[in-house]
PAFIMAR-192164 format. One record per atom (N, C-alpha, C, O): residue number from 1; atom name; x, y, z. Coordinates in pm, 1 decimal, padded with zeros to 6 digits. Layout:
# PAFIMAR-192164
NUM;CA;X;Y;Z
...
***
This chain:
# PAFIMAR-192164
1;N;-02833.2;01981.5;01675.9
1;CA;-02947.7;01897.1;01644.9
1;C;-02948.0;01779.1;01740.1
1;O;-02837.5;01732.3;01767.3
2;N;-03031.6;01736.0;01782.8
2;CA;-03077.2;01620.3;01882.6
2;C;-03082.9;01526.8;01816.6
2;O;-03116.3;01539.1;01698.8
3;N;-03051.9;01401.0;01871.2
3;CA;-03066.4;01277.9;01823.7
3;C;-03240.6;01251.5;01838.5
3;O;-03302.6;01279.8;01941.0
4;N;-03298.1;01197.0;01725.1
4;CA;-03428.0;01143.3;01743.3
4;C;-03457.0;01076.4;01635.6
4;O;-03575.6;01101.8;01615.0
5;N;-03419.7;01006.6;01555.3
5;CA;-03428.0;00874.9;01473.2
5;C;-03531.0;00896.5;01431.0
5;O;-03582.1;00793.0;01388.0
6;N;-03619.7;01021.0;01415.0
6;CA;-03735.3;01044.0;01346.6
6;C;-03726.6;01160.0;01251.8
6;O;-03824.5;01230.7;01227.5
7;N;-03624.0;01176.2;01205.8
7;CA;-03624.4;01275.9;01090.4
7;C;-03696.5;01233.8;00986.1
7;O;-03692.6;01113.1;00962.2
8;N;-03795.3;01339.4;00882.4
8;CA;-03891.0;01312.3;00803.3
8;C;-03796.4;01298.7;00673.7
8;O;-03694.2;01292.8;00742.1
9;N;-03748.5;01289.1;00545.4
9;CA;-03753.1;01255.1;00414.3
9;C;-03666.6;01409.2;00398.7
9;O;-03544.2;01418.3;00389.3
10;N;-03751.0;01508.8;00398.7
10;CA;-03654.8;01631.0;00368.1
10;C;-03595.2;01692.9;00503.4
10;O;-03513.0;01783.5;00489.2
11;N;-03626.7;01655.1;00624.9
11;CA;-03511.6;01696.2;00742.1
11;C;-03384.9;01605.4;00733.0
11;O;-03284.0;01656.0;00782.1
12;N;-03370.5;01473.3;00676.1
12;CA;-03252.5;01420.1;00675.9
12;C;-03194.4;01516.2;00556.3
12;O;-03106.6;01600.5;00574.6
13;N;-03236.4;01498.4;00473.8
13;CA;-03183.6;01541.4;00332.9
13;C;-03082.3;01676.6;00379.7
13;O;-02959.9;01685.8;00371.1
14;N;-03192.8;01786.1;00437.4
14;CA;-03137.2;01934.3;00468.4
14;C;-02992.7;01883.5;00577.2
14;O;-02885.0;01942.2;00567.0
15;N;-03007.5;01803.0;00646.9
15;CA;-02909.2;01761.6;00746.4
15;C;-02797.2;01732.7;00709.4
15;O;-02683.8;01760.2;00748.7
16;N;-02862.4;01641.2;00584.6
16;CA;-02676.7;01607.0;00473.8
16;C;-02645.4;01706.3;00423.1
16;O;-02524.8;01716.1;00400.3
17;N;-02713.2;01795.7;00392.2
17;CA;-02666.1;01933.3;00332.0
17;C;-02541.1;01993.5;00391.1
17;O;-02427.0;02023.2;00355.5
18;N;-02659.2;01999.4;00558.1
18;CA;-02575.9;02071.5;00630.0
18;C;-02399.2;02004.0;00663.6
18;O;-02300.5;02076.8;00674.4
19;N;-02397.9;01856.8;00674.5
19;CA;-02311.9;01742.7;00698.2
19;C;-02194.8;01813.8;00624.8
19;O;-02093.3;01865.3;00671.5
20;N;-02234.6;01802.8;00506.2
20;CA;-02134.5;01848.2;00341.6
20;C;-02101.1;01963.8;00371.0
20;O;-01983.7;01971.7;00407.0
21;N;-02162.9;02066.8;00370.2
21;CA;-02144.5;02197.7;00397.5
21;C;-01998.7;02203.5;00524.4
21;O;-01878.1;02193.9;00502.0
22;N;-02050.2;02216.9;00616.6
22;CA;-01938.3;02159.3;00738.8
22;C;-01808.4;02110.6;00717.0
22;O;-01699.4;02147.9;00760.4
23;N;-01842.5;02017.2;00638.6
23;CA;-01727.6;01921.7;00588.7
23;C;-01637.5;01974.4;00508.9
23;O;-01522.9;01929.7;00514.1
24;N;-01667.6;02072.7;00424.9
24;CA;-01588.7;02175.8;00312.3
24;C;-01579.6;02286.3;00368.7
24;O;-01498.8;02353.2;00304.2
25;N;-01632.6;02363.6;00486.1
25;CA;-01530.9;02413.9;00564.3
25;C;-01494.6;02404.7;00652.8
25;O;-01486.4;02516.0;00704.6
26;N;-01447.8;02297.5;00740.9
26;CA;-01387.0;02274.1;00811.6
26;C;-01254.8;02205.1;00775.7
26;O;-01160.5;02229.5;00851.0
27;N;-01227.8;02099.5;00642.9
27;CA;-01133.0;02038.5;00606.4
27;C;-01041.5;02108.9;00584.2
27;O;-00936.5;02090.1;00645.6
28;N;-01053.5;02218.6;00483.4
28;CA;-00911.5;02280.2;00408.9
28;C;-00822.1;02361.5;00551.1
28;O;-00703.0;02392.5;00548.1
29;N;-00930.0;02386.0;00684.7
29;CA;-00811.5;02465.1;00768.6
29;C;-00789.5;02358.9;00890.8
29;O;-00722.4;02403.6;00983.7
30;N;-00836.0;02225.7;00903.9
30;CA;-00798.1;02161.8;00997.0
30;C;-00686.0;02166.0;01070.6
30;O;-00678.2;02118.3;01183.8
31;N;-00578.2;02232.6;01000.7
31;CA;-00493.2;02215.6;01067.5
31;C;-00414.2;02322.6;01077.5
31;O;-00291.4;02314.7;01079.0
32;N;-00520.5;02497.7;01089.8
32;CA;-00533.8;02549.7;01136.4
32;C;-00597.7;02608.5;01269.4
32;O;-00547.3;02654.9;01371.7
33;N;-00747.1;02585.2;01222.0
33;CA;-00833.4;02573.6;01347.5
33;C;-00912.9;02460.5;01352.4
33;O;-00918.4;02378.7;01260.6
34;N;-01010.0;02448.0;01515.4
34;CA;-01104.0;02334.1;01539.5
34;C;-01185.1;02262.0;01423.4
34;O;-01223.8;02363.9;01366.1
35;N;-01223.6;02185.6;01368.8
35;CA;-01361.1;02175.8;01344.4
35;C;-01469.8;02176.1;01422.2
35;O;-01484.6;02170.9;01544.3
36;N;-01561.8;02184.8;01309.4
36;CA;-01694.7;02188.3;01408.6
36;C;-01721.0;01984.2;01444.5
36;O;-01715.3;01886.1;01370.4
37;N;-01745.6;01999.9;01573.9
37;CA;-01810.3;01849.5;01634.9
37;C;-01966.2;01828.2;01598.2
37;O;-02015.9;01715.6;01595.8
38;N;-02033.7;01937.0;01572.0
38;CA;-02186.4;01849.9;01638.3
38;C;-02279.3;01816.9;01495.3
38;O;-02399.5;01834.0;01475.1
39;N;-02162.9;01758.5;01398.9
39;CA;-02220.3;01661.5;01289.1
39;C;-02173.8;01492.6;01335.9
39;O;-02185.9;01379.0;01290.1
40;N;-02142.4;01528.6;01399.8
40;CA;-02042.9;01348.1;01461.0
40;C;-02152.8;01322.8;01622.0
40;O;-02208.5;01391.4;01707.7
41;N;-02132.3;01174.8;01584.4
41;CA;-02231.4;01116.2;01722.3
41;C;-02081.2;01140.8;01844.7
41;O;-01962.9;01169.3;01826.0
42;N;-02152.3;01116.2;01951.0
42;CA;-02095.0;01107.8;02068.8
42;C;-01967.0;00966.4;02064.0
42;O;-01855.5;00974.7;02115.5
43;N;-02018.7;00849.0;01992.0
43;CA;-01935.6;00694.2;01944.7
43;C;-01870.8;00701.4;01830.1
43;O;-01795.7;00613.9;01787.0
44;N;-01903.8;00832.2;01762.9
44;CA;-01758.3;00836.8;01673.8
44;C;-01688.2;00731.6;01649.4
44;O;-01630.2;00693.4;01751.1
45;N;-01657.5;00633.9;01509.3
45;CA;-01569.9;00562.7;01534.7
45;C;-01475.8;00636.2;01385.6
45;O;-01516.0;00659.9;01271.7
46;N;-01345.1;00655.0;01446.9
46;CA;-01258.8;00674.7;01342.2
46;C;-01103.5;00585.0;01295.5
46;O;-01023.4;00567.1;01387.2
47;N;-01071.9;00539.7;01175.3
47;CA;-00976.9;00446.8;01128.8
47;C;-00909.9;00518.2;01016.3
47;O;-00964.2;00563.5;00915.5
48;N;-00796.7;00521.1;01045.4
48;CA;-00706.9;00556.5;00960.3
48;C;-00562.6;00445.2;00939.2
48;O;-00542.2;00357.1;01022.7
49;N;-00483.2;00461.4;00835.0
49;CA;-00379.8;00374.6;00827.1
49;C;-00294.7;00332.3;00933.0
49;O;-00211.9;00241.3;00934.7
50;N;-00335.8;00430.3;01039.6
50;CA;-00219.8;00437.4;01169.1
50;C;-00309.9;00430.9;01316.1
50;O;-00279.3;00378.4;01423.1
51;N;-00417.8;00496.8;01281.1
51;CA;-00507.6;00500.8;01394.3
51;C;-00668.5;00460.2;01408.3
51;O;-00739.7;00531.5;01337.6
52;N;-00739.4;00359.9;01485.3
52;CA;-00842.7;00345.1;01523.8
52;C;-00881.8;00350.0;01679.7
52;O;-00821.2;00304.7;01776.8
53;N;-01011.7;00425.1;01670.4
53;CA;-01083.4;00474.9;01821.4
53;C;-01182.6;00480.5;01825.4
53;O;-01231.3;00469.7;01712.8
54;N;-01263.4;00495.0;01912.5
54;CA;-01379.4;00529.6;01897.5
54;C;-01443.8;00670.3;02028.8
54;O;-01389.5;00671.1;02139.3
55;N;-01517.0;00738.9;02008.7
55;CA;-01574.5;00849.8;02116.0
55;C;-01537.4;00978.0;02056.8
55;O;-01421.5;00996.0;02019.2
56;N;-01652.0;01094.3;02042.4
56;CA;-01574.5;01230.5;02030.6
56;C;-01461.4;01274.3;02140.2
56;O;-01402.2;01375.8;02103.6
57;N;-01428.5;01235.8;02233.4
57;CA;-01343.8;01304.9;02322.6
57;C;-01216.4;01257.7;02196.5
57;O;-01202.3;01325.6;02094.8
58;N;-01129.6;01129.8;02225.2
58;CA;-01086.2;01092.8;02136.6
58;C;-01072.3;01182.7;01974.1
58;O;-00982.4;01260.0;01941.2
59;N;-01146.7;01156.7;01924.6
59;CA;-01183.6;01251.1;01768.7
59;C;-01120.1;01330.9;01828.1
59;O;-00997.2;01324.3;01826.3
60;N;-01184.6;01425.7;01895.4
60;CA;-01111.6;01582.1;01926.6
60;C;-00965.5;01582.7;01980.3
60;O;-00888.0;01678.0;01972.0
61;N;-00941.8;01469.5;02032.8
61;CA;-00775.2;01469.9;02068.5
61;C;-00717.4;01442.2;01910.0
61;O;-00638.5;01528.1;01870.7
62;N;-00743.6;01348.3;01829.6
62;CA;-00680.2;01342.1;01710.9
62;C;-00618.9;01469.0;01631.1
62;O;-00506.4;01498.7;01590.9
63;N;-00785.4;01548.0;01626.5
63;CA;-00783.3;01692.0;01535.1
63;C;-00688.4;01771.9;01614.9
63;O;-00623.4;01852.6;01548.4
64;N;-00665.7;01768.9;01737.6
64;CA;-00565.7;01864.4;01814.1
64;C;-00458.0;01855.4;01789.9
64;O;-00390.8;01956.2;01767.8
65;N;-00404.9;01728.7;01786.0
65;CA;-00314.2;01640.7;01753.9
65;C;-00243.5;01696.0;01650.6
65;O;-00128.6;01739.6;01657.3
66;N;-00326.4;01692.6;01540.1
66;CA;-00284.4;01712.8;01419.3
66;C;-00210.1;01883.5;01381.3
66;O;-00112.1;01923.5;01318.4
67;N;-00347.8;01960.8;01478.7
67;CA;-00252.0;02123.5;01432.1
67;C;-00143.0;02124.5;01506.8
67;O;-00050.6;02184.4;01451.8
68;N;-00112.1;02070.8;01636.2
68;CA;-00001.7;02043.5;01681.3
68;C;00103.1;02033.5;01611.7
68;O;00163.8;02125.1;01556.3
69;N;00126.2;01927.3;01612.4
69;CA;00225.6;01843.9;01550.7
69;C;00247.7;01931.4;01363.3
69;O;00363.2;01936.0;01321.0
70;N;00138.1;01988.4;01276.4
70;CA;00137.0;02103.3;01202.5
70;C;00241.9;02189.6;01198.5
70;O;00347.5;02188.6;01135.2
71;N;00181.3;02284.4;01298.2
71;CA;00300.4;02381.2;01407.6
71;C;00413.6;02334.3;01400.0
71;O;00485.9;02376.8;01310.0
72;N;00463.9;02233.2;01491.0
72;CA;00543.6;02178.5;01516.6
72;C;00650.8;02103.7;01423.9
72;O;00766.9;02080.2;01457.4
73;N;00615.3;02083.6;01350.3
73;CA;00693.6;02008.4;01240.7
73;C;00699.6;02040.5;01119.6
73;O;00776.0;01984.1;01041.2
74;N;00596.1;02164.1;01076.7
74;CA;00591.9;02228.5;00932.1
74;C;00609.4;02343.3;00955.7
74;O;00582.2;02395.8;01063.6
75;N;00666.5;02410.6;00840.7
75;CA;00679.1;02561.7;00808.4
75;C;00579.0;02566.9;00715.1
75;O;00591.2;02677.9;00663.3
76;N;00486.4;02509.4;00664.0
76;CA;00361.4;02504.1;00559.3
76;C;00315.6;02390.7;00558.6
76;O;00380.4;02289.6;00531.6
77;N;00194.0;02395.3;00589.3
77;CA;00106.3;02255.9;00554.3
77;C;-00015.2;02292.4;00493.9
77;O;-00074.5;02395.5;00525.8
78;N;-00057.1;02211.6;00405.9
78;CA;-00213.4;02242.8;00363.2
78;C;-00275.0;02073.6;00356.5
78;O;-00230.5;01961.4;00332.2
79;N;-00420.8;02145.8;00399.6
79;CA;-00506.5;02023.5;00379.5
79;C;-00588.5;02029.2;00205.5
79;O;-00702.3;02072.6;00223.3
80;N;-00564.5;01999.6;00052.9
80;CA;-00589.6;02020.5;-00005.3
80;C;-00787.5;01970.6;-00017.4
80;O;-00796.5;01847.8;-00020.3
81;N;-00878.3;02016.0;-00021.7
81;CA;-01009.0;01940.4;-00034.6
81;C;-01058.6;01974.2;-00165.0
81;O;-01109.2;02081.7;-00197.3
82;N;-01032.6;01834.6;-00264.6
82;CA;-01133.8;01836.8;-00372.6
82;C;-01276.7;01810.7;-00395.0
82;O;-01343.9;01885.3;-00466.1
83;N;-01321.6;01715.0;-00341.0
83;CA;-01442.0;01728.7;-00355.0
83;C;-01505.4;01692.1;-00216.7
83;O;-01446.6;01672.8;-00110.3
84;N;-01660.4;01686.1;-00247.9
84;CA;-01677.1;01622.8;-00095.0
84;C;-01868.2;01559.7;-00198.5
84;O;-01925.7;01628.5;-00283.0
85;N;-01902.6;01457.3;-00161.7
85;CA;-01982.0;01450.7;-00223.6
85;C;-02099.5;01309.8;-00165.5
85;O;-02038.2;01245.4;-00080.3
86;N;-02166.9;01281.8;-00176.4
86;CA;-02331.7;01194.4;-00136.0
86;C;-02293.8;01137.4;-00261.9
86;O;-02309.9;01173.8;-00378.4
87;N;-02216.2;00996.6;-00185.3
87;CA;-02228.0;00899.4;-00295.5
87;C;-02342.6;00807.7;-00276.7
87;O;-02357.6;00754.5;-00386.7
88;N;-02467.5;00742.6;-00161.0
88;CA;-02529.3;00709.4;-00137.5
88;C;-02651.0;00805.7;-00005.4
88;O;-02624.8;00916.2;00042.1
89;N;-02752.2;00739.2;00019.8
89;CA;-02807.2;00799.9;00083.1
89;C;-02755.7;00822.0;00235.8
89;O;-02791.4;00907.6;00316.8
90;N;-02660.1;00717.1;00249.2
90;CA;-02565.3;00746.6;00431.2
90;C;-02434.0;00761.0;00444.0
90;O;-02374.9;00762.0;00552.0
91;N;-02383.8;00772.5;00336.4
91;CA;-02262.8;00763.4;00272.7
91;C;-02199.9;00936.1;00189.4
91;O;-02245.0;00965.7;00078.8
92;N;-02136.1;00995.1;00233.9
92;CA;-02074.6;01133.7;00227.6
92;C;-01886.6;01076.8;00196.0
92;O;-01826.3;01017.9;00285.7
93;N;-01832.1;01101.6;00085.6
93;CA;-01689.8;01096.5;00067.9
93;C;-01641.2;01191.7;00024.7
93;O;-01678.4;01251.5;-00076.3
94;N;-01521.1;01228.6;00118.5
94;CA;-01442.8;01370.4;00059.1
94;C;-01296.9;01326.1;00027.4
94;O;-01238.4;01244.9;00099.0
95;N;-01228.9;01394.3;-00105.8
95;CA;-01088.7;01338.8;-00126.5
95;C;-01041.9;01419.8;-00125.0
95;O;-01110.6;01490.2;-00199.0
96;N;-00976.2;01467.7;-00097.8
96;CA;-00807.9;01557.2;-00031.5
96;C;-00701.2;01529.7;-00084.4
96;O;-00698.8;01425.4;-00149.8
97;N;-00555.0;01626.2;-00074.0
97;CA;-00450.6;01572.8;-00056.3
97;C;-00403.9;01670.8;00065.8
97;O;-00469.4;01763.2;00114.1
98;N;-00266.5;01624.1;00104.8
98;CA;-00186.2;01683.5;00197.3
98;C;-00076.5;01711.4;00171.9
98;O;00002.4;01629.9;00124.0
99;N;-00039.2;01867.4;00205.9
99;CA;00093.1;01843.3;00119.2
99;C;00172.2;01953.7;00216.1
99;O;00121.6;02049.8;00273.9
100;N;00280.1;01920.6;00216.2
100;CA;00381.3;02054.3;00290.1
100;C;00545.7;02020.1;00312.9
100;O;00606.3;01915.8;00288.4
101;N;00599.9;02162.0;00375.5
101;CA;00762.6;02114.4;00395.3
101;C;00758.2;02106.5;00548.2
101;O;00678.8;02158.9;00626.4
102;N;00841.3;02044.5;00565.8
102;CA;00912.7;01995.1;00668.2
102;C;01016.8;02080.1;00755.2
102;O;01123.0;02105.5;00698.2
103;N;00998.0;02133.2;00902.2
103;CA;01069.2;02241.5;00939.7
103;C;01236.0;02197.6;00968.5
103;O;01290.6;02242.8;01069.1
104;N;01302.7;02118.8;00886.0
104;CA;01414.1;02071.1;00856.5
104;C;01529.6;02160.5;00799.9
104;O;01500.1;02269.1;00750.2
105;N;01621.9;02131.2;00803.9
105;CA;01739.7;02209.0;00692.6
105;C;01742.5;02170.1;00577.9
105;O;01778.4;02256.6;00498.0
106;N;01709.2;02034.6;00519.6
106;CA;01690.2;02024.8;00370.0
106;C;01580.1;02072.3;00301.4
106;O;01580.0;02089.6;00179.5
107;N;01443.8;02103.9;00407.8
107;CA;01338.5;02119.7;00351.7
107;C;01249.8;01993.5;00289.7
107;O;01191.0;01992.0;00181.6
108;N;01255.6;01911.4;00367.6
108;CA;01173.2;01814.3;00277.5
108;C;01010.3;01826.7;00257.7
108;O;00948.5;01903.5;00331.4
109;N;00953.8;01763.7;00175.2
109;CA;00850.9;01751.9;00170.3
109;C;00763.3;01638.5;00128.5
109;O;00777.4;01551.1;00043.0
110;N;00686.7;01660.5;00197.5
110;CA;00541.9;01613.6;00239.8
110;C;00416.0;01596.8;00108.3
110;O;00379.4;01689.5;00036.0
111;N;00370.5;01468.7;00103.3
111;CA;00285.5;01476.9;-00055.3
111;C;00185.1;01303.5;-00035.8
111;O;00225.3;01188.2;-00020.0
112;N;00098.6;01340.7;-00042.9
112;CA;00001.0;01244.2;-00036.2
112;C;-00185.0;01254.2;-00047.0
112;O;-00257.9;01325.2;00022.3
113;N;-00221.0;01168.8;-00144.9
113;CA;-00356.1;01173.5;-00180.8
113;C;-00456.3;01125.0;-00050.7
113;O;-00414.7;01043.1;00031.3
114;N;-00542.4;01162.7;-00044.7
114;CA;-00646.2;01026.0;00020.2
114;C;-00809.0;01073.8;00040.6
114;O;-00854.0;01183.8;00008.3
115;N;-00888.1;00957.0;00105.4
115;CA;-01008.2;00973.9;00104.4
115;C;-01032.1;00963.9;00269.7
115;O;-00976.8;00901.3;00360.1
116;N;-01152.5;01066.0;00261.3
116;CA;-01257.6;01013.5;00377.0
116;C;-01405.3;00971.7;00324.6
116;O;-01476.8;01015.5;00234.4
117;N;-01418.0;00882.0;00407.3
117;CA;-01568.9;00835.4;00347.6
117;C;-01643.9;00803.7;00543.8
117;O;-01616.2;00730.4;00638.8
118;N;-01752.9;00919.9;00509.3
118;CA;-01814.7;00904.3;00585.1
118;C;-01992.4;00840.9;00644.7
118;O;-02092.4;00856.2;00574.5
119;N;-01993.8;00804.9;00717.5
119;CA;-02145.5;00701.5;00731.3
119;C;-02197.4;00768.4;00810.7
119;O;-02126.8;00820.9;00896.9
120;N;-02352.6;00792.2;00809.4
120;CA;-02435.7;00842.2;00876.8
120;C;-02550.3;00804.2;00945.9
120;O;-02635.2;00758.1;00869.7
121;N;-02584.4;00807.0;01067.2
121;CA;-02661.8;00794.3;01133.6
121;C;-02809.8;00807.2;01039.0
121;O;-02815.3;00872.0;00934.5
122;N;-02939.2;00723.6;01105.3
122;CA;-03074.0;00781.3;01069.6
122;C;-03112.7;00979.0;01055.5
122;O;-03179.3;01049.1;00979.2
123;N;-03037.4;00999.1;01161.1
123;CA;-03019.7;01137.2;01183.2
123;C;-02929.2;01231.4;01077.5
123;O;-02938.9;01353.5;01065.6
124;N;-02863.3;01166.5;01023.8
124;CA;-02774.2;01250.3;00940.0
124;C;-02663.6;01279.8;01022.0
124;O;-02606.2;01385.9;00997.3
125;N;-02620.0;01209.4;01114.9
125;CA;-02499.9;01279.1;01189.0
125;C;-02383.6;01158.8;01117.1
125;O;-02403.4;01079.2;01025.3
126;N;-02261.8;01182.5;01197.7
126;CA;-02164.6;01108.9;01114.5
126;C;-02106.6;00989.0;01242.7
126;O;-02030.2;01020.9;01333.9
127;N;-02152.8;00876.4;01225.7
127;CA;-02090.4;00758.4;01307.4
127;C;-01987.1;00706.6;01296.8
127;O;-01934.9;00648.3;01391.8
128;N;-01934.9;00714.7;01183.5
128;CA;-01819.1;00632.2;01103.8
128;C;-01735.7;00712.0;01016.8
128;O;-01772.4;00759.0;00909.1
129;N;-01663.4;00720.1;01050.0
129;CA;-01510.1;00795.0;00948.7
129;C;-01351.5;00691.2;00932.6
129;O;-01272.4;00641.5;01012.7
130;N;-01362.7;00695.4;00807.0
130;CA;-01248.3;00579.8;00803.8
130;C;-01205.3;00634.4;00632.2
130;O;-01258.9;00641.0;00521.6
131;N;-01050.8;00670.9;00709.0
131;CA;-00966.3;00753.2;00587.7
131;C;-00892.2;00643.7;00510.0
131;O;-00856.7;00539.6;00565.3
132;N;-00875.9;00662.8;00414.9
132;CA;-00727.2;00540.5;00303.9
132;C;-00649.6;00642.4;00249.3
132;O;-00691.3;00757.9;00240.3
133;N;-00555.0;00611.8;00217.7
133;CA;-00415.3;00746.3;00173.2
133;C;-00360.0;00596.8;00056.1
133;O;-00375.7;00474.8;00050.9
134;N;-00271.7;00735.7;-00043.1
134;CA;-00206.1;00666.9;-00141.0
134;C;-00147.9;00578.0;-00163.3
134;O;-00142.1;00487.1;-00246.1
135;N;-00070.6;00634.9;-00020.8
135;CA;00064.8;00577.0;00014.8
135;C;00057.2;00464.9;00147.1
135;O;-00044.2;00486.3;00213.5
136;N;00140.2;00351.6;00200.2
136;CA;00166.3;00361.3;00320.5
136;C;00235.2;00418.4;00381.4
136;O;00341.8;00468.1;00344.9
137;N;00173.2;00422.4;00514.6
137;CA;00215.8;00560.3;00651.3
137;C;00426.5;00511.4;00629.7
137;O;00512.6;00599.1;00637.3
138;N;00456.5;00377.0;00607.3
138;CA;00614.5;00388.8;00588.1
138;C;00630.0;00471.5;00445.9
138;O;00719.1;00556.4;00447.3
139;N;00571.0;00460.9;00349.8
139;CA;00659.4;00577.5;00243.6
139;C;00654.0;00697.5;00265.2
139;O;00735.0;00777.1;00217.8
140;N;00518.7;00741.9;00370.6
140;CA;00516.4;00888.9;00392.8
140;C;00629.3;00965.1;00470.8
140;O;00669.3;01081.3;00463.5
141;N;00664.6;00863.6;00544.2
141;CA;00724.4;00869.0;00691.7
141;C;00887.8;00862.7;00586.5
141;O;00986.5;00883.9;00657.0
142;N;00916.5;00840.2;00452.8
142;CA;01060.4;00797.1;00413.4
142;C;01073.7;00953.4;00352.0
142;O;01185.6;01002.6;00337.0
143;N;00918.8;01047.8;00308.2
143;CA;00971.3;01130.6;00298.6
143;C;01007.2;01231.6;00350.9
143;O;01023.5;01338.2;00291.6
144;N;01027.8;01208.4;00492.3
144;CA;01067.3;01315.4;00545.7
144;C;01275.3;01298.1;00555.1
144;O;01343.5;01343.1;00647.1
145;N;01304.1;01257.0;00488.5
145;CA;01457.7;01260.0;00497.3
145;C;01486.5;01240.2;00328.4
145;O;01598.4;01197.7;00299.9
146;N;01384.3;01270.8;00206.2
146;CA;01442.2;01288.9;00123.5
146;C;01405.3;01440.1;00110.3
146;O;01321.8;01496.5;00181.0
147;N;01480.1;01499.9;00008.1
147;CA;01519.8;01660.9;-00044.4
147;C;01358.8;01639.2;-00119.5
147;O;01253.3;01650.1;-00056.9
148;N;01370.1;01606.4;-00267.1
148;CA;01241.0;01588.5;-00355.0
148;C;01217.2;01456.1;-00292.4
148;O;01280.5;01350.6;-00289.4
149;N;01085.5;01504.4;-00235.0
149;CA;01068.7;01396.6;-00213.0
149;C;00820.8;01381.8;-00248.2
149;O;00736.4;01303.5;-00204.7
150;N;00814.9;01482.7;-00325.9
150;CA;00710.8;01452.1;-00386.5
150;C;00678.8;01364.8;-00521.1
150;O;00562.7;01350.5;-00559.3
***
């Protein structure tokens, strides 16, 4: 879809549809495969407990990032997605958890709630993404050297 700041009343609407839609499947395998990009503007700005940027190039290094390091550091990870939902007319929030073990010898694991809440362009695209988690990034980070550590 093209940017043109002239979407009518029910082309935005169908657009958030589509926004949401996207959003519930692309979350639960993020960190399996890509998501889809072309609900996000080109200025993307994204904030998380650990990270702020702005630009899709960026974005797309994050999401790479993430199955990476997935791979790399888990023998199981899941992105849990509970809901995803239009809490206002520019405003889209999805809550998740994350949860997995750790490719360690004790097996530790990995356990944490959080939100995305996303903002939308006139267009219905997504300008703004800015995640909050349960925990801080230091308790997440303590469980990787306990046994139970959910």
């Amino acid at each position: 879809m093209t940017t043109s700041e002239n979407l009518s009343k029910s082309q935005y609407e169908l657009q958030v549809e589509r926004v949401i839609e996207t959003l519930y499947n692309d979350l639960p395998t993020l960190f399996e495969k890509d998501i889809s990009y072309e609900i996000y503007t080109k200025d993307i700005y994204f904030q998380d407990p650990v990270n702020r940027f702005k630009w899709k190039f960026n974005y797309r290094i994050i999401f790479w990032t993430l199955r990476f390091h997935a791979q790399l550091f888990f023998t199981e990870i899941h992105f849990d997605l509970h809901d995803v939902s239009q809490l206002a007319e520019d405003i889209i929030k999805a809550t998740w958890t994350v949860r997995g073990t750790l490719r360690v010898p004790w097996k530790a694991s990995i356990f944490f709630n959080g939100d995305s809440t996303y903002k939308l362009t006139k267009d219905a695209l997504i300008y703004n993404h800015l995640d909050t988690w349960d925990r801080k990034p230091g308790e997440i980070l303590k469980q990787f050297f306990r046994k139970d550590s959910a």
